[in-house]
C-alpha positions, 0 to 999 in steps of 0.5 A: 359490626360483622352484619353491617360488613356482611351487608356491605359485601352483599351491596358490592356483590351487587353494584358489580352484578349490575355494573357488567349487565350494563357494561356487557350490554348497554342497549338493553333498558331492563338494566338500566331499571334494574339499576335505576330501582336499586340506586333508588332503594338506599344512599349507601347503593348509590355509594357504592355505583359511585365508588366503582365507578371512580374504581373504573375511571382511575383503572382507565388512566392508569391503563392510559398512562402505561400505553402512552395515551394522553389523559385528555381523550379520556378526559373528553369521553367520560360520563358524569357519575350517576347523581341522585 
């Protein structure tokens, strides 16, 4: 039990580590394989993007209805999650 934990926290270290690269510099193509071949090592990877990205999306409306935003801009701008 404490491996698989421990394995697990070193999945999220890393979909976080890949995330911001992306996040923080999206035009530049070595993350995007860097994240494509990891996605591509093991389905609990592509788990883990996933959640964060539901992570990142429910951060966004909450942010949203705080400041009065309506939902539907958001709505219209989102990114399909990445499908293996």
């Amino acid at each position: 039990m404490e491996d698989e934990n421990k394995d697990m926290d070193l999945i999220w270290d890393r979909t976080l580590e890949l995330f911001i690269k992306i996040h923080d510099c999206p035009d530049n193509p070595e993350h995007f394989d860097s994240l494509v071949h990891w996605l591509n090592e093991s389905p609990a990877h592509l788990k883990a993007f996933n959640e964060l990205g539901q992570i990142w999306i429910s951060i966004g409306i909450a942010l949203a209805r705080e400041n009065g935003q309506p939902l539907i801009d958001l709505e219209r701008a989102q990114a399909p999650l990445i499908m293996h």
